[in-house]
ZAMARGU-4260 file (C-alpha; in steps of 0.2 Angstrom, whole numbers, plus 5000, padded with zeros to 4 digits):
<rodrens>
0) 5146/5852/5648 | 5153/5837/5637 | 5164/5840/5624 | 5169/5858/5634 | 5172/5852/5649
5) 5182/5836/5643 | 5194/5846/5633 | 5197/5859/5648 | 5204/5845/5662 | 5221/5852/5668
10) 5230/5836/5669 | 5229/5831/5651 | 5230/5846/5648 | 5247/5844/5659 | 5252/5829/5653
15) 5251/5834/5632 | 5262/5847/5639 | 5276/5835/5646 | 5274/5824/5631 | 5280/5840/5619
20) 5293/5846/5630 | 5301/5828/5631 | 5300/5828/5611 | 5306/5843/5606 | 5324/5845/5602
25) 5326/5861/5593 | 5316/5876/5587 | 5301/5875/5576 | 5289/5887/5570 | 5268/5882/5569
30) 5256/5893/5562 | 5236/5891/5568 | 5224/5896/5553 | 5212/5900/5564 | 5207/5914/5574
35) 5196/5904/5585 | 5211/5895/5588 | 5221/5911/5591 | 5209/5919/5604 | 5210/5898/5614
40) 5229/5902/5613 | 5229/5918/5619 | 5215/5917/5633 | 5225/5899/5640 | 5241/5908/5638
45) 5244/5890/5628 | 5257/5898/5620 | 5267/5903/5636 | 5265/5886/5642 | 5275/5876/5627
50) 5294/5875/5627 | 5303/5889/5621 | 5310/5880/5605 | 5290/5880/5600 | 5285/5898/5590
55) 5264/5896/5586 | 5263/5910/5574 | 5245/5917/5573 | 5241/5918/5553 | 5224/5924/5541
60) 5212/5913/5547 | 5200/5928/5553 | 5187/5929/5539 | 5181/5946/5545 | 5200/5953/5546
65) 5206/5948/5529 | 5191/5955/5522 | 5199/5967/5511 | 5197/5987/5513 | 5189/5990/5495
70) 5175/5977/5499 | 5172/5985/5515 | 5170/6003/5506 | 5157/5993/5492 | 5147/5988/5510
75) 5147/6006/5515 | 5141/6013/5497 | 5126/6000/5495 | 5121/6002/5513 | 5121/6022/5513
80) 5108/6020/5499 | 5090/6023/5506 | 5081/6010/5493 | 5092/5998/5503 | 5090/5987/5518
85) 5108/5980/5523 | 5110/5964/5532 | 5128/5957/5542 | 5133/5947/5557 | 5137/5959/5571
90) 5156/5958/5569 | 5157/5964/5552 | 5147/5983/5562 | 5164/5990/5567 | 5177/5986/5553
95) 5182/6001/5548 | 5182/6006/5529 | 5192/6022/5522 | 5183/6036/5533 | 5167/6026/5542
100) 5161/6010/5546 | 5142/6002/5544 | 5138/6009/5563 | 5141/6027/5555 | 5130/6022/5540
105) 5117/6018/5552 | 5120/6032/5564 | 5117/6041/5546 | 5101/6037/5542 | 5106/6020/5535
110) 5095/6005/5538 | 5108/5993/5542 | 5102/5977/5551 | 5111/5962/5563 | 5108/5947/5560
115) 5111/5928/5564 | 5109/5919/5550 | 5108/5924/5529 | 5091/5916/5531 | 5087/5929/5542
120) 5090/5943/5527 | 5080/5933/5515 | 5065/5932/5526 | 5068/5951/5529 | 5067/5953/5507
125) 5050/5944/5508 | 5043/5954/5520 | 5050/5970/5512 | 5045/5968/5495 | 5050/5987/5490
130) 5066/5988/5498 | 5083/5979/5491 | 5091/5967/5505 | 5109/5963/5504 | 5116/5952/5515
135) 5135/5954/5517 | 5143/5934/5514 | 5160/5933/5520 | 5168/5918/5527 | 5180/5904/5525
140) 5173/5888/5519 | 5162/5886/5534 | 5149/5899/5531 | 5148/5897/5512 | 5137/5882/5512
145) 5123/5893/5522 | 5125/5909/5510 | 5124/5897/5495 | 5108/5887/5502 | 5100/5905/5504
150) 5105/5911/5487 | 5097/5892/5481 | 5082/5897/5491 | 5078/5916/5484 | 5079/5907/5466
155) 5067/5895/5471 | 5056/5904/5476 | 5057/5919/5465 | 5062/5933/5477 | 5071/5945/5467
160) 5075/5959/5481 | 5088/5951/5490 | 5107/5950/5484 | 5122/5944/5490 | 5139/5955/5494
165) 5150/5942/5493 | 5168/5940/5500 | 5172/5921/5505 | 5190/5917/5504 | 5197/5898/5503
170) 5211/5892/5514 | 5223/5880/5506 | 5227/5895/5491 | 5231/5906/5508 | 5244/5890/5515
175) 5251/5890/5496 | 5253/5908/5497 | 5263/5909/5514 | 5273/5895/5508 | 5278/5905/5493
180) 5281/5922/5503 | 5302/5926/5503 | 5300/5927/5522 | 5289/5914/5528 | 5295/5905/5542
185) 5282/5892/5545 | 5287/5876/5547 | 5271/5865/5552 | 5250/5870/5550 | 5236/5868/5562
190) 5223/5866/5551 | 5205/5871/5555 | 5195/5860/5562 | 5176/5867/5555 | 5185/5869/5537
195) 5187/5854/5536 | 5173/5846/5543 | 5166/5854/5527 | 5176/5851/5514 | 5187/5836/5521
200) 5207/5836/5520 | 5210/5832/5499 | 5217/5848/5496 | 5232/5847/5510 | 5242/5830/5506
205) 5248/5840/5489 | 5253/5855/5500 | 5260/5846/5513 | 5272/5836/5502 | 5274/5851/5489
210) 5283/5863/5506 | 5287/5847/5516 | 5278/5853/5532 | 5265/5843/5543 | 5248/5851/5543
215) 5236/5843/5557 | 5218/5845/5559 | 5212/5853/5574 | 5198/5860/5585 | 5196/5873/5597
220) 5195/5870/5613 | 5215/5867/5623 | 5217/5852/5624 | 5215/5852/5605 | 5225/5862/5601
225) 5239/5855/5614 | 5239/5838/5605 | 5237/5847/5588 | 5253/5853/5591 | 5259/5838/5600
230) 5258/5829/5582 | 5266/5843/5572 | 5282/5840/5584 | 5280/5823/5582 | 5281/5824/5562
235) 5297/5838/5563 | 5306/5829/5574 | 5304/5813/5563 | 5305/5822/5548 | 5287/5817/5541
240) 5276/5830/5533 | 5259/5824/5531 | 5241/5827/5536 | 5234/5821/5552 | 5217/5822/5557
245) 5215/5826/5575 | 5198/5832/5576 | 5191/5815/5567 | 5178/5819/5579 | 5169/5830/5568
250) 5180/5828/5552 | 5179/5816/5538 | 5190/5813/5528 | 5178/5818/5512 | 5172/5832/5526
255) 5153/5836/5521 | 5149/5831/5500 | 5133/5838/5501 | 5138/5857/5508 | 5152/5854/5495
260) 5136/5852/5481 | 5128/5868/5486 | 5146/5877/5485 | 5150/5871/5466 | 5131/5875/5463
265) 5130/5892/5465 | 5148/5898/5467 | 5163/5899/5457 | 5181/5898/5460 | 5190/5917/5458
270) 5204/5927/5461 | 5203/5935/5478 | 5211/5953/5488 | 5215/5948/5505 | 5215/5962/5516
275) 5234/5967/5519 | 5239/5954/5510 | 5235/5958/5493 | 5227/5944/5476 | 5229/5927/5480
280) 5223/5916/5465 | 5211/5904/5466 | 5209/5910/5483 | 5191/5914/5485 | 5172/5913/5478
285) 5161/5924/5469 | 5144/5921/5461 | 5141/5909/5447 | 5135/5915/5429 | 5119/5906/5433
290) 5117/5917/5450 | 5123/5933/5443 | 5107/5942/5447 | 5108/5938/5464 | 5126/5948/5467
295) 5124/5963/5474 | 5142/5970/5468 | 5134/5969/5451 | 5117/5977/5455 | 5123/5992/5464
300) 5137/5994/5450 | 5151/5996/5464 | 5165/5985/5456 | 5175/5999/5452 | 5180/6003/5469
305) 5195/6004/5474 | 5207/6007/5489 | 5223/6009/5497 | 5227/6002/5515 | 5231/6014/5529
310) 5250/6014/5530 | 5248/6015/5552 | 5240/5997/5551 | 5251/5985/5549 | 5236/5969/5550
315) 5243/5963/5534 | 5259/5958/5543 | 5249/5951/5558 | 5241/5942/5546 | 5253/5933/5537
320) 5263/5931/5554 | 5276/5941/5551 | 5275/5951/5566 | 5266/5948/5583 | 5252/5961/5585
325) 5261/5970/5601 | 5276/5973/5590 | 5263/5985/5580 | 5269/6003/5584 | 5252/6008/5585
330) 5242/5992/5595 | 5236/5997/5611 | 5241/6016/5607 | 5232/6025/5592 | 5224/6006/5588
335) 5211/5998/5602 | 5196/5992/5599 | 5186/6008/5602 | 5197/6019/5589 | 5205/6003/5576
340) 5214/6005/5563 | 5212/5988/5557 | 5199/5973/5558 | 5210/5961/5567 | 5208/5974/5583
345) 5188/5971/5582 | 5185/5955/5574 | 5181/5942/5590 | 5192/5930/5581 | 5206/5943/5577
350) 5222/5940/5583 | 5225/5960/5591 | 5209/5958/5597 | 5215/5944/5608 | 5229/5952/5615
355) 5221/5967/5620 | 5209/5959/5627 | 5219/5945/5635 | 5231/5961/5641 | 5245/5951/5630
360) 5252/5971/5629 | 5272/5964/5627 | 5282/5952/5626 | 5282/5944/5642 | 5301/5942/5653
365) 5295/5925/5659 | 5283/5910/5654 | 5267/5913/5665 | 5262/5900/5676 | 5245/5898/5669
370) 5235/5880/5665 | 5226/5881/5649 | 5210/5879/5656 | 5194/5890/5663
</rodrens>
């Protein structure tokens, strides 16, 4: 298939590798803030294939894991109601919140519904004009032009029984934040690709100047991420640290003005609790005044909850890249994606997700001989 197949081929793949092995002169740190990119890593074994003076550290770009703990418990107490019909992509079912998750509430009684696009939910509010429909909006930048078009759309045409849980988070605070962190070790950013096809690359040159790292913009597929980090290396071993758009196949610089519209529209910039990590400012989005009606947090009263995170999970760590997930003393053990602690063991884009299921169970004694491709 083009554009899968073409960014698969083994010996570019092979020769991107050569390039960076014969640039490289001494150790540097990337992170990917993606989890898409994380699981390409993982699965190619990418990561086992670069020089051993190149760390990638997996950081928060899982939208589903860094959903914190007390929005997951404010799901779980609107869907439980039974004047309530509650709408979420598939991965957000197994999250777990303080003593359940939204298959228990359904396994309860609750009418908790998949689906595949907000649009979807809304459609389910018109047909189901005596029940409340929430639709659960989480997401980085990518997915809040969608929620913000269907919010736009139930205002338009007067359907007043849908609502939106929202928890979208924004990914240059997040950068700032792990720059600002006493034990960050990052030294260079893969930037994601489909963020910024939406939202373009403005906000990076002031961070990339600010903490004098390289951040690159780049896709998913592995050769992608082999010459994203081919140009991060490049930059440390010259010095530079600026933004480079590697992924100009689908990012503009100004990335998409009109998703951007719909975003300043209906949403406001806000304070946000990332999931292990704690408030980052300016870090997220929440309903604008003029949409108020339309949050579901606000309808069904449930601001006031509150929660602590489970001391045994130790995802905020993953998250920020402090630890690798197999250094977790419960992965794999009292953490697998059947009993998880955690969302990062049952998001498809969290990182120990990708080593369980990519058996990356330890540190491995030798580079594996893989090629990063299927």
């Amino acid at each position: 298939m083009k554009y899968l197949e073409e960014f698969r081929n083994p010996d570019l793949a092979r020769r991107l590798l050569d390039d960076i092995h014969a640039t490289v002169t001494r150790p540097w740190a990337l992170m990917e803030v993606c989890g898409g990119q994380t699981h390409t890593i993982i699965r190619h074994g990418i990561d086992q294939l670069l020089p051993d003076q190149v760390e990638l550290i997996h950081g928060p770009g899982c939208p589903v894991c860094v959903t914190p703990l007390e929005t997951i418990d404010k799901a779980l107490e609107i869907a439980s109601r039974p004047d309530v019909i509650f709408c979420s992509f598939g991965d957000m079912l197994r999250v777990p919140g303080t003593d359940r998750d939204l298959f228990r509430v359904r396994s309860e009684g609750g009418d908790v519904r998949v689906v595949y696009s907000p649009l979807d939910a809304l459609k389910i509010a018109r047909e189901n004009p005596g029940k409340e429909v929430v639709f659960f909006g989480i997401g980085f930048e990518t997915t809040a032009p969608p929620n913000a078009m269907t919010v736009h759309q139930a205002h338009r045409l007067g359907i007043r029984n849908f609502s939106l849980l929202v928890s979208h988070v924004r990914v240059p605070p997040a950068i700032e934040a792990i720059m600002r962190s006493g034990d960050c070790r990052v030294q260079g950013f893969l930037a994601a690709g489909h963020v910024c096809s939406v939202m373009g690359v403005d906000e990076y040159p002031e961070l990339a100047a600010r903490h004098r790292v390289p951040i690159v913009v780049t896709g998913f597929e592995p050769l992608d991420i082999l010459e994203g980090v081919r140009r991060a290396v490049q930059q440390l071993e010259r010095g530079e640290h600026r933004v480079d758009n590697a992924y100009a196949r689908a990012v503009r610089p100004r990335g998409n003005p009109a998703a951007q519209a719909m975003i300043a529209d209906i949403f406001e910039v806000t304070d946000r609790s990332w999931r292990g990590i704690g408030t980052i400012p300016d870090s997220g989005w929440r309903l604008s005044a003029r949409y108020r009606d339309y949050d579901a947090e606000h309808r069904f009263a449930v601001t006031g909850i509150t929660t602590e995170e489970p001391a045994a999970c130790r995802s905020g760590d993953v998250l920020q890249g402090l630890i690798k997930p197999h250094e977790c003393p419960a992965f794999g053990t009292d953490c697998t994606p059947r009993t998880p602690l955690g969302a990062t063991m049952v998001s498809s884009e969290g990182a120990c997700a990708a080593y369980y299921l990519y058996r990356r169970l330890g540190t491995p004694t030798a580079p594996l001989e893989a090629t990063p491709v299927v």
